[in-house]
C-alpha positions, 0 to 999 in steps of 0.5 A: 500500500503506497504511503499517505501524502503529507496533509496540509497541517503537517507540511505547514509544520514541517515548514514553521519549524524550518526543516525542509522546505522542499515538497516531495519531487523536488519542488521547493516552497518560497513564501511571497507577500500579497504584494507580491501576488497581487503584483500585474506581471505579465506572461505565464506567472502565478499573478497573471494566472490570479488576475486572469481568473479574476477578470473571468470571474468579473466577465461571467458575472457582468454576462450573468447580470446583464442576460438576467436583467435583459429577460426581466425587462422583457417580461415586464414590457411583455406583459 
């Protein structure tokens, strides 16, 4: 039977206590500030990919609210 993976509460530990910063295959875990992930950086980076998931989620609901209001301004003009 393969090993459990590390839980969230035990890699967080392990990471307080300072003996490994290193995920398992080699990764390694850098902590940034929230200036730093809210930063506009360009190209394929983890704060394009937070913006970009932002914006997608401004553009859904923007999309949702004008279709909603459009068929609540047409069923009030219909009836």
């Amino acid at each position: 039977m393969a090993p459990a993976p590390n839980s969230q509460a035990q890699l967080e530990s392990e990471l307080d206590s300072g003996l490994d910063s290193t995920l398992p295959g080699g990764i390694e875990i850098i902590e940034v500030g929230p200036e730093e992930i809210n930063a506009w950086k360009r190209g394929f980076t983890p704060q394009a990919e937070i913006w970009n998931g932002r914006l997608a989620m401004l553009g859904l609901s923007i999309g949702l609210g004008v279709l909603l209001f459009g068929r609540l301004l047409a069923s009030l003009t219909a009836a």
